[in-house]
RODO-2510 file (C-alpha; in nm, 4 decimals, decimal comma):
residues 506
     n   res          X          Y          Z
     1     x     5,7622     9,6684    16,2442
     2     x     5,6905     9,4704    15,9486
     3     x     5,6464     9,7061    15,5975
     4     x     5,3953     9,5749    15,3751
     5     x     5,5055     9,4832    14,9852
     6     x     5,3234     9,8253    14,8708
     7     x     5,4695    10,0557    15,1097
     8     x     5,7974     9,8676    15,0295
     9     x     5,7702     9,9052    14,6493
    10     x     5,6966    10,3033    14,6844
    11     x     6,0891    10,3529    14,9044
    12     x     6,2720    10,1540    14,6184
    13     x     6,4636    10,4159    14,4993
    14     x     6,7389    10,3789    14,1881
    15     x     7,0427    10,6075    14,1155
    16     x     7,0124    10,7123    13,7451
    17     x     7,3223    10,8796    13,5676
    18     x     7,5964    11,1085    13,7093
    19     x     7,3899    11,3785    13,8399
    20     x     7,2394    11,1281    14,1104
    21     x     6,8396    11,1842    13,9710
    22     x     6,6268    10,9254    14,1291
    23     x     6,3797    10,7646    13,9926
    24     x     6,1330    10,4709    14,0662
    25     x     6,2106    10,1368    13,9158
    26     x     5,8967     9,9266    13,8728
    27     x     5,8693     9,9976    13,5008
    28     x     6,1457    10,0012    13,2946
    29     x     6,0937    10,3755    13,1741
    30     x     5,7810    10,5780    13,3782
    31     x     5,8151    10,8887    13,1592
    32     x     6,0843    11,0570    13,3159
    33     x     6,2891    11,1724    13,0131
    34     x     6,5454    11,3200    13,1672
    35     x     6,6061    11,0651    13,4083
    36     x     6,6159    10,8506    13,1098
    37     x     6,8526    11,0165    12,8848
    38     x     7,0646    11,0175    13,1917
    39     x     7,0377    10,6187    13,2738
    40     x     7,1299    10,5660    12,8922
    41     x     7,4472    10,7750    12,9570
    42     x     7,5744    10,5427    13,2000
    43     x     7,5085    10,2484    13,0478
    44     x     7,6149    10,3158    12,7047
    45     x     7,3356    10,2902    12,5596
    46     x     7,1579    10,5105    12,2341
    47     x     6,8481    10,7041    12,3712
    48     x     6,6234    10,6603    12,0656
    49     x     6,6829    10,2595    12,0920
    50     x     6,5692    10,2577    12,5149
    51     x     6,2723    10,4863    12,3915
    52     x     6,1806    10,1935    12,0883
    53     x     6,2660     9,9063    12,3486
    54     x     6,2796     9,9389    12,6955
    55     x     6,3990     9,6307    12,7943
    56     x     6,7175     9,7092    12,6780
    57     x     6,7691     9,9127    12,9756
    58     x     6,7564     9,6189    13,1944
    59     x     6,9434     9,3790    12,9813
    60     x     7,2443     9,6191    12,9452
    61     x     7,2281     9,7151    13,3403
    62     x     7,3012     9,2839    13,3626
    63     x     7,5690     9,2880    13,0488
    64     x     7,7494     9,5621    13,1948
    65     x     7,8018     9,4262    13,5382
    66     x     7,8810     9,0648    13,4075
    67     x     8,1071     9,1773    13,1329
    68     x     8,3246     9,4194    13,3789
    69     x     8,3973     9,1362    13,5669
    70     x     8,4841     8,8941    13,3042
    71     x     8,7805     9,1452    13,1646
    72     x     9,1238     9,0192    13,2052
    73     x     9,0254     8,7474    13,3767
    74     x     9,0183     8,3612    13,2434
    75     x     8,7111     8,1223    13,1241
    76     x     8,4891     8,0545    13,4292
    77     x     8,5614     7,7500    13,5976
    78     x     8,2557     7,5466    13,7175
    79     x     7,9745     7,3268    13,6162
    80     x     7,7272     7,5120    13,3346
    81     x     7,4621     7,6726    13,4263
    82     x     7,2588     7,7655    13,1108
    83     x     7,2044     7,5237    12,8290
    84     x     7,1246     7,6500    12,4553
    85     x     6,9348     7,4375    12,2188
    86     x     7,0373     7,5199    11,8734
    87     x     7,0702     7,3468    11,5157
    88     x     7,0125     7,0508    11,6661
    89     x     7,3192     7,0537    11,9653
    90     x     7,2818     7,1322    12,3339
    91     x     7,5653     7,3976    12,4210
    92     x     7,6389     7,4226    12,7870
    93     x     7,7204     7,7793    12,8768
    94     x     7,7552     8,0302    13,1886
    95     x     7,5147     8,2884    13,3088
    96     x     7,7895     8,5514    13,3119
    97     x     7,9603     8,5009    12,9437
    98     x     7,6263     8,4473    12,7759
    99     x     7,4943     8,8390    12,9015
   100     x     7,7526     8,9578    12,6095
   101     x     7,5584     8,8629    12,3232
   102     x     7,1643     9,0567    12,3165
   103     x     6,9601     8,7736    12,1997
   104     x     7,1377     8,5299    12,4475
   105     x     7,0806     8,7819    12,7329
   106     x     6,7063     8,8357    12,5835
   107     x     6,6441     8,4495    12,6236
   108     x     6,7777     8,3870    12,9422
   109     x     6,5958     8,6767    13,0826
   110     x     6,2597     8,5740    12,9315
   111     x     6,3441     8,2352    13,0914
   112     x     6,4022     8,3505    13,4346
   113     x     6,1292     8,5734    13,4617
   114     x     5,8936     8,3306    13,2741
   115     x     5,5942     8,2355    13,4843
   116     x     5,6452     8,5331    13,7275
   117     x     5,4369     8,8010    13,8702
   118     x     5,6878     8,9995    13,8926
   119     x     5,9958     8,9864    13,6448
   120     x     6,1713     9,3138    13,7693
   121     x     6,1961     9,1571    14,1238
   122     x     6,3334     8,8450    13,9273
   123     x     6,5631     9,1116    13,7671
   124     x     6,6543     9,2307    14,0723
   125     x     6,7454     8,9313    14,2750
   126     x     6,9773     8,8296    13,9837
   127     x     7,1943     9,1543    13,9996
   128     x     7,2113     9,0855    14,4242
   129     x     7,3108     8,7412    14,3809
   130     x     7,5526     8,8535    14,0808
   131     x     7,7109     9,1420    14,2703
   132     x     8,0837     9,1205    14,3250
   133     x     8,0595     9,2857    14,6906
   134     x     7,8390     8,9632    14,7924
   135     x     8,0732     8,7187    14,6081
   136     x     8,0380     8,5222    15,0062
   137     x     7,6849     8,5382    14,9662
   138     x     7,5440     8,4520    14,6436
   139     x     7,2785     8,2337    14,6072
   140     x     7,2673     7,9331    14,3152
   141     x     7,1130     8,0268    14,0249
   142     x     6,8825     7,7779    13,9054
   143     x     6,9970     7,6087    13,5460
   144     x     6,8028     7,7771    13,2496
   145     x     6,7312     7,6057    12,9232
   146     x     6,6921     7,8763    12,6893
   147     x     6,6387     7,7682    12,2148
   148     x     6,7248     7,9923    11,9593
   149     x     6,5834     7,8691    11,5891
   150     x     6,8111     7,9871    11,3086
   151     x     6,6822     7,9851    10,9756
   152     x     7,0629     8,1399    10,8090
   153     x     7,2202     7,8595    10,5909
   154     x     7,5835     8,0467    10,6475
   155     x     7,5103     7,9397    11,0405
   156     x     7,6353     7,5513    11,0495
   157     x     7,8126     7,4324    11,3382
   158     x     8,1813     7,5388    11,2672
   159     x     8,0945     7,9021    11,3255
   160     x     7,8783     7,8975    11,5412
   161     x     8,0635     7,7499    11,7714
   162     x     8,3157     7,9660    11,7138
   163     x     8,1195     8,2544    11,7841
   164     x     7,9957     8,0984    12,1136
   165     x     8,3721     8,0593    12,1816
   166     x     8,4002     8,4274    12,1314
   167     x     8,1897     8,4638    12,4253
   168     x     8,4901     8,3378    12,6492
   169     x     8,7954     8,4201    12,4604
   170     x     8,8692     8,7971    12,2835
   171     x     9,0801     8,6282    12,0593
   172     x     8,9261     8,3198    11,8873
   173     x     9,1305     8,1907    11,5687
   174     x     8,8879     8,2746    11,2961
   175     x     8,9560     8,1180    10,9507
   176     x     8,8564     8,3006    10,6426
   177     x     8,6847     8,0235    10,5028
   178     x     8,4721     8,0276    10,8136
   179     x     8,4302     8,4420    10,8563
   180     x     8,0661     8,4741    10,6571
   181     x     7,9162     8,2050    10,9320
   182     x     8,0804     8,4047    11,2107
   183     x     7,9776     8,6973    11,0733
   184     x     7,6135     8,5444    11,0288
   185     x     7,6292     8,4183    11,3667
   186     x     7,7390     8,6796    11,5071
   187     x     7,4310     8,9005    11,3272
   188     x     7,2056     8,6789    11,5085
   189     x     7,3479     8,6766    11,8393
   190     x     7,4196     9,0446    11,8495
   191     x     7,7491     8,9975    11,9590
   192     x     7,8548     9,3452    11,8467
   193     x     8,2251     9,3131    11,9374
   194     x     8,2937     9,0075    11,7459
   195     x     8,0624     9,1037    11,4538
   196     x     8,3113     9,4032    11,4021
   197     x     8,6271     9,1892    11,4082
   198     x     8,4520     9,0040    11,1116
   199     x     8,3866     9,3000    10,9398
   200     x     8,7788     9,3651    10,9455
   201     x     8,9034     9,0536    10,9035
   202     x     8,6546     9,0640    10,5394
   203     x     8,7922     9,4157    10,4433
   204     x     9,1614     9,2889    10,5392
   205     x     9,1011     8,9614    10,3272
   206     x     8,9363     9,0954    10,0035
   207     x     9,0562     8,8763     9,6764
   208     x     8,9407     8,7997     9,3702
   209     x     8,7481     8,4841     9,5321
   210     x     8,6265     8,6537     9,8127
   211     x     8,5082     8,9723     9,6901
   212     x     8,1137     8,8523     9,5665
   213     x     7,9998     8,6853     9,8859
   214     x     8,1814     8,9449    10,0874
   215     x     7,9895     9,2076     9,9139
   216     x     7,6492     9,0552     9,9517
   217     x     7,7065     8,9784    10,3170
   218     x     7,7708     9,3735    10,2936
   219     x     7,4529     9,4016    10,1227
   220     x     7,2410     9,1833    10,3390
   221     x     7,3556     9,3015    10,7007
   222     x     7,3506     9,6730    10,5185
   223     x     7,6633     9,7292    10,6746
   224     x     7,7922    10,0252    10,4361
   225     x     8,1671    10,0138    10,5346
   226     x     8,1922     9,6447    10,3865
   227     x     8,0002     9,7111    10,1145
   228     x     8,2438    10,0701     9,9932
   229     x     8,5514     9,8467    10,1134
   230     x     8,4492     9,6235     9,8076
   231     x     8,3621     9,9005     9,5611
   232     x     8,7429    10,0648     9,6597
   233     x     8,9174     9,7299     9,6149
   234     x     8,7232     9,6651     9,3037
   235     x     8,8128    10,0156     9,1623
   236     x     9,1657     9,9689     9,1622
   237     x     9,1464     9,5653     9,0614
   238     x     8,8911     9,5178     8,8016
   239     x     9,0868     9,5559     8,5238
   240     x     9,4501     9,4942     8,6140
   241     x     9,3848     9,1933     8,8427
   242     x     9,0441     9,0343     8,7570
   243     x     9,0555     9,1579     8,3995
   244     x     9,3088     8,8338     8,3647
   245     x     9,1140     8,6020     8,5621
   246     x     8,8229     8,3880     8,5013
   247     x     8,6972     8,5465     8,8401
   248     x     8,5828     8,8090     8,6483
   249     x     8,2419     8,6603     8,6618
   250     x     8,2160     8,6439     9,0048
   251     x     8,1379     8,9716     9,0102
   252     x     7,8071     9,1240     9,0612
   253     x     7,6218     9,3501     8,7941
   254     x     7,4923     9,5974     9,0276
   255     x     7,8888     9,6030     9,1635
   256     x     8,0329     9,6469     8,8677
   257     x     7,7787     9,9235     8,7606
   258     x     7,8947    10,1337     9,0811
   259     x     8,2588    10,0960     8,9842
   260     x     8,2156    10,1984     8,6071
   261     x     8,0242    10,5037     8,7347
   262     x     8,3333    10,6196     8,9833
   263     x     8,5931    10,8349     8,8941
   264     x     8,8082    10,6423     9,0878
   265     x     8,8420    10,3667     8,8489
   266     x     9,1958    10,2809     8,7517
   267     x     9,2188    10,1525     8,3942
   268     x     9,5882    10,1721     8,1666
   269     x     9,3264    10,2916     7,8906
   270     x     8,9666    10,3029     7,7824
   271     x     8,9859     9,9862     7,5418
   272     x     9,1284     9,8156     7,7976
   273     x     8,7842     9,8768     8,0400
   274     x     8,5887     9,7982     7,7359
   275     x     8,7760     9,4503     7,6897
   276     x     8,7250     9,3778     8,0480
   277     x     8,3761     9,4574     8,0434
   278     x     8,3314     9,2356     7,7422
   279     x     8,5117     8,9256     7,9132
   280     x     8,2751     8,9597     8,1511
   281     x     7,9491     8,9475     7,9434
   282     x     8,1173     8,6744     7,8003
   283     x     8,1614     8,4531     8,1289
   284     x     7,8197     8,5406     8,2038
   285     x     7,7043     8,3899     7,8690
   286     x     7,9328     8,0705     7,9185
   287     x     7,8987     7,9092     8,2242
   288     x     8,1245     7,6064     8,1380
   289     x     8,3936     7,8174     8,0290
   290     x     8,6731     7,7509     8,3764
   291     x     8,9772     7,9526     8,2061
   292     x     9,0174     8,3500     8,1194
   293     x     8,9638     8,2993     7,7001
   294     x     9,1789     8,5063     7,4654
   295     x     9,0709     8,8339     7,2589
   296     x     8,9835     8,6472     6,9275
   297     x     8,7742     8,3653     7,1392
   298     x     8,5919     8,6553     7,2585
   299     x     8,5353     8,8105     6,9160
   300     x     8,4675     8,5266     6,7320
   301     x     8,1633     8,4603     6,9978
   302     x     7,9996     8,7840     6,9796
   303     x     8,0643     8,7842     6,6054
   304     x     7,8989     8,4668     6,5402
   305     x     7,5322     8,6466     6,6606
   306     x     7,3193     8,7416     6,3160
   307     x     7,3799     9,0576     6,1222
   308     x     7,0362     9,1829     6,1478
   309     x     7,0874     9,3558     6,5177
   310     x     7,3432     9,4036     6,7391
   311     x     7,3631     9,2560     7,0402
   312     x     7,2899     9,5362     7,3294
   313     x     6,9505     9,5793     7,0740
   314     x     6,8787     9,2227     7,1480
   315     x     6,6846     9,0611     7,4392
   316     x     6,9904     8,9591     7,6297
   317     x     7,1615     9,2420     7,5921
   318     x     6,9100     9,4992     7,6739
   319     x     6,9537     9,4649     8,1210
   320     x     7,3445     9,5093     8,0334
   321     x     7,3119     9,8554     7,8461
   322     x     7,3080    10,0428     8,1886
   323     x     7,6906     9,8934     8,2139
   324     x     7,8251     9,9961     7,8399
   325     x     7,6570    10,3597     7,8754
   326     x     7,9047    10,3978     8,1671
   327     x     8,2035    10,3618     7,9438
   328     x     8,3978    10,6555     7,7844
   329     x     8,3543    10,4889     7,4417
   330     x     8,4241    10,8504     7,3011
   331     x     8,7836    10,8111     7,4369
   332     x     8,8859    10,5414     7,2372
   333     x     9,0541    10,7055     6,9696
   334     x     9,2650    10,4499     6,7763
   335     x     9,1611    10,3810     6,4182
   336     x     9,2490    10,0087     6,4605
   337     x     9,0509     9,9770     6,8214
   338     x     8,7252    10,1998     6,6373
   339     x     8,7375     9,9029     6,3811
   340     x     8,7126     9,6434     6,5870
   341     x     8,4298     9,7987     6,7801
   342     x     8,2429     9,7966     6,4021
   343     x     8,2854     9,4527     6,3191
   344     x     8,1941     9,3395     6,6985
   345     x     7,8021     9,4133     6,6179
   346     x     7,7957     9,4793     6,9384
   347     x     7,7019     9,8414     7,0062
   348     x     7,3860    10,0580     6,8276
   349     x     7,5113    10,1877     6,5107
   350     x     7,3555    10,5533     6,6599
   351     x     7,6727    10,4716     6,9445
   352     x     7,9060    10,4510     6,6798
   353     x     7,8150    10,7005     6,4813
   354     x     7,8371    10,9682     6,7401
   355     x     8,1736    10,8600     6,8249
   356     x     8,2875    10,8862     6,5071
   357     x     8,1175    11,2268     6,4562
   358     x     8,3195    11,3725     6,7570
   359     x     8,6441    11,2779     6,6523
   360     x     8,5652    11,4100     6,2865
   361     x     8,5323    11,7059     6,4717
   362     x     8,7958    11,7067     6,7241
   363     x     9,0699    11,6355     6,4701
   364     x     8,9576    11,8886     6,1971
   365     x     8,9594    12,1405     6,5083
   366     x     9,3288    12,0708     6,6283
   367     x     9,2527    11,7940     6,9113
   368     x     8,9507    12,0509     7,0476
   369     x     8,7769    11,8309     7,2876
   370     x     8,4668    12,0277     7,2834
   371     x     8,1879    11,7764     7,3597
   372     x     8,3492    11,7447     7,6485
   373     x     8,3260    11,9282     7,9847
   374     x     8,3465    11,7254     8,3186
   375     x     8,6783    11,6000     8,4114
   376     x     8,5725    11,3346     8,6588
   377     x     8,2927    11,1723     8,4237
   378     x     8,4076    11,2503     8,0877
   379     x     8,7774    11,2287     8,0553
   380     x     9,0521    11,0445     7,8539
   381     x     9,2273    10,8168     8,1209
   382     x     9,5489    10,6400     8,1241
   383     x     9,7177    10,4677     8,4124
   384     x    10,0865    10,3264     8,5180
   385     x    10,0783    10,0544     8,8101
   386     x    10,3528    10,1214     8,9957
   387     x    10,5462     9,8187     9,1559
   388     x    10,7790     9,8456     9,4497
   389     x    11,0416     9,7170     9,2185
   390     x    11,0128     9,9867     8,9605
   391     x    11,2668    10,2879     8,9918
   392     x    11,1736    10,4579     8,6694
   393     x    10,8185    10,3438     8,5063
   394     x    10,6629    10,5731     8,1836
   395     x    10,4370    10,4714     7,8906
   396     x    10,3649    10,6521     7,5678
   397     x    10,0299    10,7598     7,4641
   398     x     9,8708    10,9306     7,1857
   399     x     9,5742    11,1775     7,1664
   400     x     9,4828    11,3161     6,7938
   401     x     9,8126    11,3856     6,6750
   402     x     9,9811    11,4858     7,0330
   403     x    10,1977    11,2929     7,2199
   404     x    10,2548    11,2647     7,6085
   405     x    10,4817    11,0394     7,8089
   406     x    10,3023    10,9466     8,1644
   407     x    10,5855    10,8639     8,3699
   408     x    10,6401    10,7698     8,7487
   409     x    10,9731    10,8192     8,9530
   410     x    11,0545    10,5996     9,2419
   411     x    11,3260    10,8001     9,4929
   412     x    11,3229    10,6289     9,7827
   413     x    11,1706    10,3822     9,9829
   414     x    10,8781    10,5672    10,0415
   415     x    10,8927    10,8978     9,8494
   416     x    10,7305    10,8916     9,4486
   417     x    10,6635    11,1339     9,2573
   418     x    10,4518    11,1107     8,8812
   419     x    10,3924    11,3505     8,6182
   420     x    10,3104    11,3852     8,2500
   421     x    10,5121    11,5970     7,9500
   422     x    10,4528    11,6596     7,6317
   423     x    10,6782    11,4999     7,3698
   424     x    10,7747    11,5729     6,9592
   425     x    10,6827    11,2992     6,7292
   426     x    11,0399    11,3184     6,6111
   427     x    11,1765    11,2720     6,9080
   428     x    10,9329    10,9082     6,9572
   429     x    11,1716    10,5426     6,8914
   430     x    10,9595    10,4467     6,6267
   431     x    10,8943    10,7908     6,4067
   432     x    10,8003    10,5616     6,0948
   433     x    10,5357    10,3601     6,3094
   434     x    10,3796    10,6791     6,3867
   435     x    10,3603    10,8474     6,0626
   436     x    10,1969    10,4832     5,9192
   437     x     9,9147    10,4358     6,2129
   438     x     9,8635    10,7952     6,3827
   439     x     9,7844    11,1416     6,2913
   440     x    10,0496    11,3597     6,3612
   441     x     9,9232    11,7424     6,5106
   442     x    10,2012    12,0252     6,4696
   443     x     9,9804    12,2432     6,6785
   444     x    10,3078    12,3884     6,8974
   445     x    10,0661    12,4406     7,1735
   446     x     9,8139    12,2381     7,3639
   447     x     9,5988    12,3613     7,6357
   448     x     9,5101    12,1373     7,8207
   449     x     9,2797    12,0348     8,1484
   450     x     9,3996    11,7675     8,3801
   451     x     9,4508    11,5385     8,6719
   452     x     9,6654    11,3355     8,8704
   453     x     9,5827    11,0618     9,0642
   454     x     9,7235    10,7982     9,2813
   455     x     9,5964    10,5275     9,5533
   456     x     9,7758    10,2580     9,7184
   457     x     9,6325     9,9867    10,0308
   458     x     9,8373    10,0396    10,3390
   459     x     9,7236     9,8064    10,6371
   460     x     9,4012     9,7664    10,4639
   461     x     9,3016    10,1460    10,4261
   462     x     9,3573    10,2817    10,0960
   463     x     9,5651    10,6664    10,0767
   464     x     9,4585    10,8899     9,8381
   465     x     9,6718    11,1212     9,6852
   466     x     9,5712    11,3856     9,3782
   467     x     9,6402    11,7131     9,2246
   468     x     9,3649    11,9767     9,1943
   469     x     9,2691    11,9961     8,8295
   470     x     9,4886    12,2173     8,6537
   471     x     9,4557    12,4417     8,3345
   472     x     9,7517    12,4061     8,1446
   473     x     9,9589    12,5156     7,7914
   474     x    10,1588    12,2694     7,7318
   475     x    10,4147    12,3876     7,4513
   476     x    10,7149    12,1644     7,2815
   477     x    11,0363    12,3537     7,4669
   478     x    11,1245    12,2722     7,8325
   479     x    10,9940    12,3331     8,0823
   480     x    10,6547    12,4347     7,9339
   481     x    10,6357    12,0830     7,8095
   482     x    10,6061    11,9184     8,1678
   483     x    10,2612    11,9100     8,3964
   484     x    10,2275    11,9790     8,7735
   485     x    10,3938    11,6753     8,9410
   486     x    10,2223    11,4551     9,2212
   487     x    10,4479    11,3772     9,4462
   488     x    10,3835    11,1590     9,7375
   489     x    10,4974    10,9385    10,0626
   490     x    10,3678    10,6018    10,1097
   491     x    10,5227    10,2377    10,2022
   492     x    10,2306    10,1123    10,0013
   493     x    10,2805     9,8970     9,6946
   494     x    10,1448     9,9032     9,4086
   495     x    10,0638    10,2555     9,3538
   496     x     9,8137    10,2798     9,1072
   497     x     9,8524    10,6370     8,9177
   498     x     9,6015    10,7458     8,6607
   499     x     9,6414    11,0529     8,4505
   500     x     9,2947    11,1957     8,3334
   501     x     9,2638    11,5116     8,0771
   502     x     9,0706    11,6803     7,7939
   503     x     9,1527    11,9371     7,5328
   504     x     8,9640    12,1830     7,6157
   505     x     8,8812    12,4435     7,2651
   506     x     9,1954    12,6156     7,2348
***
């Protein structure tokens, strides 16, 4: 008895999911929502996307029987049977390696079924003759000759032959010099597995170099965990590591913006950020300039603009505002760095002005802090960078008249712990320096707000470590004079440790 095609078409049955729901095959999704949800189950693949594009369902049925039988086994030997025209070169690949990558599958299928009145039966003879129980009796599968047009200047050759590599071999050297075009390529191929060992090997390799196009690529590809890899890195580095290096200008403005905002930022003071921000305006402004310049080259250029306005008031300094309103300007509170800032011409005089108003006010009210309120955006921040050489590190710092030492204690080789204490000014090394440059408070108590922070890179993921924010009276006799101490574990070097307060009215 011979069945006709129709009657034929109506038996074909297909198991869908684990619960063993049938369904008919001729189109790749009939309405059967259940049946559908359950199909995506088993082939790994997100619901929404098989609703948007059905075709996946078939593609990924193909990838997933190829690509089981490719693992742990080595390159297929045998002539080529699918040939890919791209920038200009004729790659010869196999059916099986190329169903790894979604655009490469995509092509090939479009090829195969190209021309026929029925592409699912085209479908469906390829997964017979692919099947490893038949491996006796598969057919040939004719040669294909699929072309993919890239338009992506990071794809040259180099990569992307490397990323067609990838399609035979999990682990394909990949240079750093060559990751954005593997990356790139690997974008366009959807090769998801080797796009993600890009993505590492970018957040692994992040330098001073490396850290603008890495960041775009984040950008572009809106891949978020690249993209807050660079912002972390660039919290910790900006001023201790780029802040020396004519690098500095590699950075982006909408970048640096996000780091100025977060309260993450490590700085060893707030005229320190202000001097790195300021080398970087400058690098901007001088193209030709291949070497970090020194503080008086710096002031000397900004200096040398005309009296009449200052320069954030001027046309080229109006899109850079946005960056200088993020800095704690009120927090620089030596007389000899608030001079400097007046000569610059640099900032509004209305900026100034209100600067100088609150610390008018804060020293005529005993170090009272009271314009400010929000520990995370507003404080006074100082940091130590803690080096794996250091046993004992501390640094002196000076607040209207009161005096702290911020000091960080090294007692093992992985356990640190870092505090701050209140100190007498006639207990300092240099009493006369003090008396001649500083005001001097003999307020015997202090109350004051504050935080401890610390974050060091271990195998590319940064640890976190902080205190909760404390309330505190800090008085002159031990062991009132000493703040909550951080201590942590780590085998992370350096440690970078930054010790935000205010004075809170009192």
């Amino acid at each position: 008895m011979i069945m006709s095609n129709v009657h034929r078409a109506q038996l074909e049955r297909r198991i869908a999911g684990s619960t063993n729901r049938w369904r008919f095959p001729k189109q790749p999704f009939s309405g059967d929502l259940l049946s559908l949800s359950q199909k995506c189950k088993a082939l790994s693949i997100d619901f929404e996307e098989a609703l948007r594009n059905p075709d996946r369902l078939c593609i990924s049925q193909i990838q997933k029987l190829f690509c089981g039988n490719l693992k742990n086994k080595d390159i297929q030997s045998g002539e080529a049977n699918v040939i890919l025209e791209c920038l200009g070169f004729k790659w010869e690949l196999h059916q099986p390696q190329l169903f790894q990558s979604q655009t490469l599958a995509k092509l090939y299928l479009e090829a195969l079924t190209q021309g026929s009145t029925s592409p699912l039966k085209e479908l469906e003879k390829l997964l017979r003759a692919q099947s490893p129980k038949k491996t006796k009796e598969r057919s040939p599968v004719k040669k294909m000759i699929i072309s993919l047009k890239i338009n992506d200047p990071l794809v040259t050759k180099v990569p992307f032959a490397t990323a067609l590599k990838s399609l035979y071999m999990s682990e394909v050297e990949i240079h750093l010099d060559d990751v954005l075009g593997v990356l790139a390529s690997a974008h366009i191929l959807q090769f998801n597995g080797l796009f993600q060992r890009c993505m590492d090997m970018m957040m692994a390799g992040l330098t001073p170099i490396t850290i603008r196009k890495f960041y775009e690529a984040g950008c572009k590809y809106k891949e978020e965990q690249l993209t807050t890899a660079c912002e972390k890195w660039l919290e910790m580095n900006l001023v201790p590591l780029l802040g020396t290096q004519v690098h500095l200008r590699r950075i982006p403005q909408d970048l640096l913006h996000k780091v100025l905002k977060s309260p993450r930022l490590f700085t060893f003071s707030e005229f320190r950020l202000l001097k790195t921000i300021l080398f970087w305006v400058f690098l901007q402004l001088n193209h030709k300039i291949m070497t970090i310049p020194t503080h008086e080259t710096m002031l000397t250029f900004f200096k040398s603009f005309p009296k009449n306005r200052c320069f954030l008031d001027r046309d080229i300094g109006q899109s850079l505002r946005p960056l200088f309103l993020s800095l704690r300007l009120h927090n620089i509170t030596k007389g000899k760095d608030l001079e400097e800032l007046q000569d610059l011409n640099f900032f509004p005089e209305s900026w100034l002005n209100r600067v100088t108003a609150n610390h008018y006010h804060a020293l005529e009210n005993g170090g009272d802090m009271a314009h400010l309120k929000d520990l995370n955006t507003q404080a006074v921040r100082f940091g130590l960078l803690f080096n794996q050489e250091y046993t004992t590190y501390s640094k002196m710092i000076a607040v209207y008249g009161f005096f702290f030492e911020i000091k960080g204690l090294k007692h093992d080789t992985a356990s640190y712990s870092f505090y701050m204490q209140r100190i007498k000014h006639t207990d300092l090394e240099s009493p006369s320096m003090v008396y001649k440059h500083k005001p001097v408070s003999l307020r015997a108590v202090r109350l004051v707000k504050y935080e401890i922070r610390a974050r060091t890179l271990v195998d590319s993921k940064w640890q976190e470590f902080r205190t909760d924010e404390v309330l505190q009276k800090f008085e002159l006799a031990k062991p009132s004079c000493k703040s909550r101490i951080l201590k942590i574990q780590t085998v992370g070097s350096p440690i970078y440790a930054t010790f935000a307060f205010i004075f809170p009215p009192s």
